[in-house]
N, C-alpha and C positions, 0 to 999 in steps of 0.2 A: 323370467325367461319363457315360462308357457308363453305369454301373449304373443314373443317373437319365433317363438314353435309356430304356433297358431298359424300365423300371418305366414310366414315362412310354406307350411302344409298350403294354406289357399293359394296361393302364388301359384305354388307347383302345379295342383290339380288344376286352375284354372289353364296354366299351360299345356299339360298334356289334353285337356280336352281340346283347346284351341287345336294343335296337331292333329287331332282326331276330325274335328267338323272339317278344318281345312282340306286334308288328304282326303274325306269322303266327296265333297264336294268336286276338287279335282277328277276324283274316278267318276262319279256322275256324271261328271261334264263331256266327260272321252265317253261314257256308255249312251248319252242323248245324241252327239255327233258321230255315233260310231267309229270311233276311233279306234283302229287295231295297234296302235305302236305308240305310246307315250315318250317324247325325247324330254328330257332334264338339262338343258346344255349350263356354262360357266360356273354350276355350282363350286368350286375349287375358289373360285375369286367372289362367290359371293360370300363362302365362309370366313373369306381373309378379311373382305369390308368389315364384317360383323365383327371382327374380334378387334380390327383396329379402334373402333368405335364404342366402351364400355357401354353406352347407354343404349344401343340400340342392339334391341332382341339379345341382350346377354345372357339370356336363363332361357333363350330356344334350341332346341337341340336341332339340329339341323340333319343330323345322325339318324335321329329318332324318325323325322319326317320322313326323310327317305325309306326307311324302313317301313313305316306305317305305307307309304304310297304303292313301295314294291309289293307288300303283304295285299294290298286292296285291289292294286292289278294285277297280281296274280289271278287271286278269288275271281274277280271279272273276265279273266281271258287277255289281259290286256299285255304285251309286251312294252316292257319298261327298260331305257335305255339311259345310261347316266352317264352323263359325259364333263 
Protein backbone atom coordinates (compact mmCIF):
# COMPACT_ATOMS: atom_id res chain seq x y z
CA UNK A 1 0.00 0.00 0.00
CA UNK A 2 2.90 2.58 0.68
CA UNK A 3 3.81 2.49 -3.09
CA UNK A 4 0.06 3.34 -3.94
CA UNK A 5 0.38 6.16 -1.09
CA UNK A 6 3.46 7.10 -2.78
CA UNK A 7 2.04 7.56 -6.21
CA UNK A 8 -1.21 8.70 -4.94
CA UNK A 9 1.14 11.92 -2.82
CA UNK A 10 3.02 12.61 -6.50
CA UNK A 11 -0.10 12.81 -8.26
CA UNK A 12 -1.49 15.21 -5.98
CA UNK A 13 1.54 17.44 -5.55
CA UNK A 14 2.24 17.33 -9.09
CA UNK A 15 -1.38 18.78 -9.35
CA UNK A 16 -1.37 21.47 -7.08
CA UNK A 17 1.67 22.74 -8.44
CA UNK A 18 0.35 22.50 -11.90
CA UNK A 19 -2.66 25.04 -10.31
CA UNK A 20 -0.02 27.08 -9.05
CA UNK A 21 2.37 27.74 -12.35
CA UNK A 22 -0.95 27.88 -14.37
CA UNK A 23 -2.80 30.74 -12.28
CA UNK A 24 0.64 32.59 -12.00
CA UNK A 25 1.20 32.53 -15.34
CA UNK A 26 -2.42 33.85 -16.12
CA UNK A 27 -1.70 36.89 -13.58
CA UNK A 28 1.44 37.48 -15.48
CA UNK A 29 -0.18 37.63 -18.53
CA UNK A 30 -3.01 40.31 -17.28
CA UNK A 31 0.27 42.37 -15.47
CA UNK A 32 2.42 42.39 -19.05
CA UNK A 33 -0.90 43.58 -20.87
CA UNK A 34 -1.95 45.61 -18.23
CA UNK A 35 -4.98 44.37 -17.60
CA UNK A 36 -7.20 45.86 -14.84
CA UNK A 37 -10.23 43.41 -14.97
CA UNK A 38 -9.82 39.58 -15.54
CA UNK A 39 -13.32 37.92 -16.73
CA UNK A 40 -13.66 33.95 -16.19
CA UNK A 41 -16.67 33.36 -18.31
CA UNK A 42 -18.78 29.58 -18.79
CA UNK A 43 -16.81 28.13 -16.13
CA UNK A 44 -20.33 26.39 -14.79
CA UNK A 45 -20.24 24.22 -18.18
CA UNK A 46 -16.67 23.75 -18.05
CA UNK A 47 -16.96 21.99 -14.85
CA UNK A 48 -19.92 19.84 -15.91
CA UNK A 49 -17.77 18.69 -19.33
CA UNK A 50 -15.15 17.61 -16.72
CA UNK A 51 -17.10 15.50 -14.65
CA UNK A 52 -19.12 14.02 -17.61
CA UNK A 53 -15.77 12.84 -18.84
CA UNK A 54 -13.81 10.55 -16.01
CA UNK A 55 -10.49 10.71 -17.66
CA UNK A 56 -10.23 14.17 -18.34
CA UNK A 57 -8.64 16.49 -15.55
CA UNK A 58 -10.58 14.24 -12.92
CA UNK A 59 -8.22 15.00 -9.94
CA UNK A 60 -8.19 19.06 -11.12
CA UNK A 61 -9.74 21.01 -8.76
CA UNK A 62 -11.29 23.64 -10.51
CA UNK A 63 -12.35 25.24 -7.11
CA UNK A 64 -8.85 25.37 -6.20
CA UNK A 65 -7.95 27.29 -9.49
CA UNK A 66 -10.10 29.72 -9.11
CA UNK A 67 -9.14 30.44 -5.76
CA UNK A 68 -5.60 30.42 -6.47
CA UNK A 69 -6.31 33.07 -9.47
CA UNK A 70 -8.61 35.26 -7.29
CA UNK A 71 -5.81 35.13 -4.47
CA UNK A 72 -2.94 36.13 -7.25
CA UNK A 73 -5.29 38.99 -8.67
CA UNK A 74 -5.95 40.18 -5.74
CA UNK A 75 -2.17 40.41 -4.62
CA UNK A 76 -1.64 42.23 -8.19
CA UNK A 77 -4.45 44.81 -8.23
CA UNK A 78 -6.38 42.86 -10.59
CA UNK A 79 -10.20 42.71 -10.53
CA UNK A 80 -11.53 39.23 -11.08
CA UNK A 81 -14.92 38.43 -12.38
CA UNK A 82 -16.39 34.87 -12.49
CA UNK A 83 -19.01 34.35 -14.50
Amino acid sequence: MKSVTKFRDAETNFIKHRIHVYSRRLIDFCIKHQAGTLILLNQEQTIELAKEDPFLLRNWSYYDLINKIRYKAKKAGIELIVD
